[in-house]
C-alpha positions as CSV (number, residue, x, y, z in Angstrom):
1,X,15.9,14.9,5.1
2,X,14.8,11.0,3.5
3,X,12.3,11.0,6.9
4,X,10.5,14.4,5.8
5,X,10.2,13.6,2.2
6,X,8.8,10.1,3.6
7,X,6.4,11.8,6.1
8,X,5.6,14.3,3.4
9,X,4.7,11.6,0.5
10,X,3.0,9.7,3.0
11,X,0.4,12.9,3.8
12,X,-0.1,13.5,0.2
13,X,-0.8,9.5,-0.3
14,X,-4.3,10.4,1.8
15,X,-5.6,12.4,-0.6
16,X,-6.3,9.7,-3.6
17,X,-7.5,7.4,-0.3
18,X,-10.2,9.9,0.9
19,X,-10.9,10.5,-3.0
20,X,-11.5,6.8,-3.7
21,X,-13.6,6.4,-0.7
22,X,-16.1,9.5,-1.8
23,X,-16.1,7.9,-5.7
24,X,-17.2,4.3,-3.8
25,X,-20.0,5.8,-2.3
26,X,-20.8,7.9,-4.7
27,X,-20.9,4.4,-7.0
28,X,-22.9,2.8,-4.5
29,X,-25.5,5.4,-4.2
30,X,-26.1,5.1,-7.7
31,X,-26.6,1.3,-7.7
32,X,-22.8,0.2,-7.8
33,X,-21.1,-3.0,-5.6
34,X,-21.1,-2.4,-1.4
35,X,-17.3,-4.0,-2.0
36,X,-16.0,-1.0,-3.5
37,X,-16.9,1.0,-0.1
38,X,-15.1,-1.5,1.5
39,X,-12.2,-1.3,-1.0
40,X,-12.1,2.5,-0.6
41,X,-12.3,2.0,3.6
42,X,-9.5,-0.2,3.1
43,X,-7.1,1.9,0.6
44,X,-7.7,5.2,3.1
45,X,-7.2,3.2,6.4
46,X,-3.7,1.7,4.5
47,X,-3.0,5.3,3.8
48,X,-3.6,6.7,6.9
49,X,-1.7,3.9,8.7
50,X,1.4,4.7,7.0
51,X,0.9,8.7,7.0
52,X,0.5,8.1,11.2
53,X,3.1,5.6,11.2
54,X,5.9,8.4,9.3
55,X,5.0,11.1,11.5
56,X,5.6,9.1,14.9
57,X,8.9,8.3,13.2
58,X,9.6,12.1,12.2
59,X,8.5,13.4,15.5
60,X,10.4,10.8,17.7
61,X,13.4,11.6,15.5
62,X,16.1,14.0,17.3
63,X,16.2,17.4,16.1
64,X,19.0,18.6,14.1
């Protein structure tokens, strides 16, 4: 049960990533730092990395 709540946090924890990323270039576009795209790049892959990462851990998990 703790490796599906995991997994499932993980999955939501994309969503602020991918929302970051669009407000960076969405700054950017409107004169803002390159470095926040690259902070934004960085937060999603992080995210993503750990949502991956959870899922190969549910998946190789026996079932019940």
């Amino acid at each position: 049960m703790a490796l599906r709540i995991t997994a499932l946090i993980s999955a939501l924890g994309v969503v602020p990533g991918v929302l970051l990323l669009v407000l960076a270039v969405r700054e950017y576009r409107s004169g803002g730092s390159a470095l926040r795209i690259a902070a934004g790049a960085a937060i999603l892959l992080g995210s993503l990395y750990a949502c991956v990462r959870d899922m190969q851990r549910l998946r190789s998990r026996p079932s019940a």
